[in-house]
N, C-alpha and C positions, 0 to 999 in steps of 0.2 A: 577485409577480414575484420571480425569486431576484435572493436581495441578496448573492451572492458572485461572482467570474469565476474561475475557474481556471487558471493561469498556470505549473503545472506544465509542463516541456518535454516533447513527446511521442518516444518513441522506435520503431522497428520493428524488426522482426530481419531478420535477411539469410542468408542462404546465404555463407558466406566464399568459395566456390568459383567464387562466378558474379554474388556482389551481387543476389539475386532474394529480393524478401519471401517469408517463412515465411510459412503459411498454416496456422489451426489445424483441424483434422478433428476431425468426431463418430468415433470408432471403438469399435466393441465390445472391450470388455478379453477376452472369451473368445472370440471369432472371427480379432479382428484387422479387420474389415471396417467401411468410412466406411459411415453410420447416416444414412438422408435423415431430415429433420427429419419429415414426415410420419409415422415411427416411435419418437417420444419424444415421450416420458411424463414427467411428474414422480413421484417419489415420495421418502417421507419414510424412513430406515434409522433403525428404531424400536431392533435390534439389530443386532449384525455380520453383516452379509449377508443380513440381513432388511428387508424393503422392504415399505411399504403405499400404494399409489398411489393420487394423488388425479388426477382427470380435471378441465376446467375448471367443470361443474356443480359438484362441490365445493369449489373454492378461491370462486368468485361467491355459493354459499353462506356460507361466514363472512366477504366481503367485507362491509364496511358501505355503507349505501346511500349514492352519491356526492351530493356535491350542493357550490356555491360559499357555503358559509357559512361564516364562522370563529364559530362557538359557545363563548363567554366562560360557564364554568362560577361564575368564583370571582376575588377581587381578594386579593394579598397584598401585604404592603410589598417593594419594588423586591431590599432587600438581604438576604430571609428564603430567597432561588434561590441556592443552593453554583452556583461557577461550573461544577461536572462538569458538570453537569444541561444547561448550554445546548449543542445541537449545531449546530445548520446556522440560519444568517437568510434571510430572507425579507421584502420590503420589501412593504407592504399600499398598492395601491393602489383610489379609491374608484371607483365606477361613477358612469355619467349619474348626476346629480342625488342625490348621494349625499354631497357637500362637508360640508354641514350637521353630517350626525351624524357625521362624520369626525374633524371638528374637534372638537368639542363632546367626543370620547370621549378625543381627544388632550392636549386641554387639561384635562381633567380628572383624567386619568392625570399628565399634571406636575402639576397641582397639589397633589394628593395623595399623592404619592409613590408610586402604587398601582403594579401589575402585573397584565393580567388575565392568568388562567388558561384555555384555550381549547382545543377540542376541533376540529381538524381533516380533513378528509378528500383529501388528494393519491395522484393516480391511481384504486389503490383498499387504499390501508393509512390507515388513522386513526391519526392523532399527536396527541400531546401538545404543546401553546405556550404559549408565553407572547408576549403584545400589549403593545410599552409605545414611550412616543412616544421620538423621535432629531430634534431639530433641529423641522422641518414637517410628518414623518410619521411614520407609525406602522411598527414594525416588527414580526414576527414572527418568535420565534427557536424551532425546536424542539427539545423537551426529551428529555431520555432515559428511560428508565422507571427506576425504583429500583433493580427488578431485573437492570437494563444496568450498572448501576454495582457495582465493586468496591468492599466493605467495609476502609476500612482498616485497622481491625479483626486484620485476616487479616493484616498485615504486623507487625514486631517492630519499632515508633517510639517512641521518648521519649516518655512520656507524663505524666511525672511533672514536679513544678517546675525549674525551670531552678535552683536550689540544689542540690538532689540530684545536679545534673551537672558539679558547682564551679564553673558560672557566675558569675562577681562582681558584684555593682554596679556597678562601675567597667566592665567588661567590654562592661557594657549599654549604661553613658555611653558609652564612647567608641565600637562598631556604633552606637548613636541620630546620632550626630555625623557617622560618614562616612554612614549614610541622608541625612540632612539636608544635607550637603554635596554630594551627586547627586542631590539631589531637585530637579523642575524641572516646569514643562505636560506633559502628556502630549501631543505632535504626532508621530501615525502616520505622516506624509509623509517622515518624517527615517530611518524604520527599512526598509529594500531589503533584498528577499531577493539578498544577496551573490553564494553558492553557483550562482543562474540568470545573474545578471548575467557571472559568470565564464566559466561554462559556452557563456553565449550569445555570449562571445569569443573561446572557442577553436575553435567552430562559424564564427563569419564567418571568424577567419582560415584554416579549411582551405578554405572556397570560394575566397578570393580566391588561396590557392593552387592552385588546381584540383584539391586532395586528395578528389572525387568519387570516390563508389562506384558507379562505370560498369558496367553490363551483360557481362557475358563470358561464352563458350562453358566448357562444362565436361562435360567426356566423361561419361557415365552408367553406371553401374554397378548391375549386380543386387543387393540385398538379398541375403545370404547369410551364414547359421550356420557351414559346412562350413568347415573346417579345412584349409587346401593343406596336408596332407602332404608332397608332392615338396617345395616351394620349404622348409619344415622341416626335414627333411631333408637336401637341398643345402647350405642355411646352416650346419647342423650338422658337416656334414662341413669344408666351407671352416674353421671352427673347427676345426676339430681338425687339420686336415693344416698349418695353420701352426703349431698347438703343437709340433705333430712336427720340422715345418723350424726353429724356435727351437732345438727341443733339439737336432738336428744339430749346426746352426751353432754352437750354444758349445759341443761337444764337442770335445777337445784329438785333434789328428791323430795316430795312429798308425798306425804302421810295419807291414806286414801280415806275419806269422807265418810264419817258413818251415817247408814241409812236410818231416816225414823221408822219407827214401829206404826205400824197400820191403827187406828183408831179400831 
């Protein structure tokens, strides 16, 4: 059974225009045209714009054969797992008549401080777990591959003694002393995702404000590339005949020229 709930706030988009959810479409990038699902395909881009499709015979091909058994390859000690490695839990529960070796594999695992190693199958991809007991049952958390993981390696971190970096003795004592002064049980009930809590405040108070995103009419309008030249040019002109009436108006009045008399 999953042993996580997800508690993320969900969000939707909206039309700002009218308040109506967005909706996503299959479209062809070189048509332009919505794609009924009956005409998709998987396929893998081996290179740039090179594609090799697999049909569902081929994915059911390297699928592993499903089946409900968690397959415990290997026992390590509990704290030989880097914590990267653990990704998603999963709480094991036992079937009919199945209590027995339940217990017996739980209580063996505490007592030994083991961890089994286990090979599982959900849906149809095979993962990697680890089985190790929590309180009265047993848990399953999945692991990640090696290969999923970043070598640190690849990053520029200290890796030399803490002398090297003029760290003191003293420096040591007294970080040891403020650890030790914060240190305390570890109780998960005490630490709230904040950020949801907040969020989930500023949400009730626009309801009880009626700040709803009510349904509205919103005129429709054609898709279109083309360029209104007229309203362009209208604009343009309105520009420029008040430049012209600017310069008028601060130009100093003068007196108009009188004409000579014809000989």
């Amino acid at each position: 059974m999953p042993g996580e709930r997800r508690t993320d706030l969900s969000f939707r988009m909206l039309d700002s225009r009218n308040n109506k959810p967005v909706r996503y479409e299959r479209v062809n990038s070189d048509t332009g045209e919505e794609v009924p699902w009956k005409d998709i395909v998987k396929a893998y881009e081996y290179d740039k714009n090179s594609y090799v499709v697999l049909d569902e015979n081929d994915i059911k091909a390297a699928a592993p054969e499903s089946h409900e058994a968690v397959e415990i390859e290997a026992f390590v000690d509990a704290d030989s797992i880097l914590p990267s490695f653990y990704e998603k839990p999963y709480v094991l529960v036992p079937g009919k008549k199945a209590e027995k070796g339940y217990v017996l594999l739980r209580e063996t695992l505490a007592k030994t401080g083991k961890v089994g190693i286990a090979r599982v199958v959900i849906r149809t991809r095979e993962y990697l777990a680890a089985v190790m007991p929590q309180d009265h049952a047993l848990i399953m958390i999945l692991l990640r591959y090696p290969q999923e993981l970043v070598d640190v390696g690849d990053f520029n971190i200290p890796s030399k003694n803490a002398a090297e970096y003029r760290v003191t003795p003293k420096e040591l004592e007294m970080a040891t002393q403020l650890i030790d002064s914060m240190s305390g049980d570890w109780k998960p009930e005490e630490y709230l995702d904040e950020y949801r809590k907040a969020l989930e405040k500023v949400i009730e108070e626009k309801i009880e404000k009626g700040d709803q995103a009510a349904p509205k009419a919103v005129r429709r309008s054609k898709p279109t590339n083309v360029i209104d030249l007229v309203s362009v040019l209208q604009e343009s002109l309105q520009q420029s005949k008040g430049k012209v009436a600017g310069k008028k108006k601060a130009a100093p009045n003068r007196k108009p020229a009188k004409r000579k008399k014809a000989a």
